[in-house]
Phi, psi and omega in degrees: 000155186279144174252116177275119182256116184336312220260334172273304151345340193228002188222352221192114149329150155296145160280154163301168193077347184269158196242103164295153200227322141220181196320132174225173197229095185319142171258327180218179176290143183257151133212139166256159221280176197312359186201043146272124149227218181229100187261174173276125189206036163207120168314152173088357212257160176264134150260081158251137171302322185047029141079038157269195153213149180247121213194123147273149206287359137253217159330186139334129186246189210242076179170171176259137194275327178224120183241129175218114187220097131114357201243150211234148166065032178285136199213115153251136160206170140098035171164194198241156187218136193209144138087021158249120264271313164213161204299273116263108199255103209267174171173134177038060168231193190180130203049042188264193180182144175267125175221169188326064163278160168219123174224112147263171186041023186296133182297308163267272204215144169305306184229078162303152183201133208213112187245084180241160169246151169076172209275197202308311161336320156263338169314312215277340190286311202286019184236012156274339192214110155008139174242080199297306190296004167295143183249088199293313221277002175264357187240110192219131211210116167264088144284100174218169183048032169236198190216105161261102173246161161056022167277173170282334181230280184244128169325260187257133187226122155253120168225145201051047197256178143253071195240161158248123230206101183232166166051017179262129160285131156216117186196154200058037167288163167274007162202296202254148139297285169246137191240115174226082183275116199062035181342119176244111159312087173260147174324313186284303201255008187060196213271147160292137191226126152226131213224154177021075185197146203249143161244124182178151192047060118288144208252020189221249196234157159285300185242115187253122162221105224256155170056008176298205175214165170260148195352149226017047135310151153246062162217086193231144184242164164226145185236121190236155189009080085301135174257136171262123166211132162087025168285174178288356199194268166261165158266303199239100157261151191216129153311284178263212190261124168264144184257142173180178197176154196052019192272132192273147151188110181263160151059034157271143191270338170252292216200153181282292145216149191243099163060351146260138165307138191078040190224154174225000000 
């Protein structure tokens, strides 16, 4: 990987392949090539799009388009991401935030967001088994104002966060809009919220939310003024009862809603 020198930060696009170090400001659209990306290799740094796109040159490329594994207090916004195995990709990070993205054509999930620790090996062990000794309240991720469409699996796929998720479309995916697995109800940062954001023509579900628990868990999610409409199967699923109110769904084909409450 490439080392980004501040002085290029600030006058230039990145190359694909480089591990940003500081902020940086598109100047124009990148496309990169299968096993190019833009990774993240400092806390604190901004990646705006400045209302570019970053786009690999066919399908789904087998990489990520923006890789952030472990660096805390990150702000990607402010442009498109098309044609990569996922889109934007947080892992083990905290208190970063996602803004008014657009992630298309993704091979797997539009915005993965994955609160795992240590290196890739133990990730894979702990995602067979809940990783419960984590201290979740360092780990919080801010989705808002974005569009995940058109991906291969998922929209927005959360597993194990402490996040907030307001104002995002996700439709017309192949299977989930939004996938949200072990939602951590935290002490600190409060409950995982996903608020005022639309799902519809997912050929699976609009809002899946798996492995929750019933009330006072600290694995609970809450859905507030959301819509579902036209999905292939569910708008709304909860394994268990999700706290929520205002919440819409029309034109879904097995269920409107399944198990959060308030929703019409």
């Amino acid at each position: 990987m490439l080392t980004l020198a501040e002085a290029d930060a600030a006058s230039a696009n990145p190359r694909c392949g480089s591990t940003l170090t500081h902020s940086v400001k598109l100047t124009a659209n990148m496309i990169c090539r299968t096993s190019d990306r833009l990774d993240v290799g400092r806390s604190g740094i901004t990646v705006n799009l400045n209302g570019h796109t970053i786009k690999a040159p066919g399908g789904p490329s087998s990489y990520d388009g923006i890789y952030n594994d472990g660096y805390g207090r990150v702000t990607i916004e402010n442009g498109t991401i098309r044609n990569f195995e996922d889109g934007i990709f947080e892992q083990a990070t905290h208190g970063s935030k996602i803004l008014e993205a657009t992630v298309h054509g993704s091979g797997e999930a539009g915005i993965p967001l994955r609160v795992l620790t240590g290196r890739r090996h133990q990730a894979r062990r702990r995602l067979r088994h809940p990783a419960r000794h984590l201290s979740l309240r360092n780990f919080a991720v801010n989705v808002s104002d974005s569009v995940a469409n058109h991906n291969l699996i998922y929209g927005l796929y959360d597993y194990v966060s402490a996040a907030t998720v307001s104002r995002v479309t996700a439709s017309s995916n192949d299977d989930y809009g939004f996938y949200v697995e072990y939602p951590v109800a935290d002490t600190t940062l409060g409950p995982y919220t996903i608020e005022n954001s639309t799902a519809s023509d997912n050929s699976y579900a609009g809002f899946y939310v798996y492995n929750n628990a019933p009330p006072h868990s600290a694995y609970q999610a809450d859905l507030f003024g959301n819509r579902a409409d036209d999905n292939a199967d569910y708008g709304f699923y909860a394994e268990y009862w999700a706290k929520g109110r205002q919440n819409h769904a029309t034109g879904n084909s097995v269920s409107n809603c399944y198990r959060p409450p308030r929703c019409g």
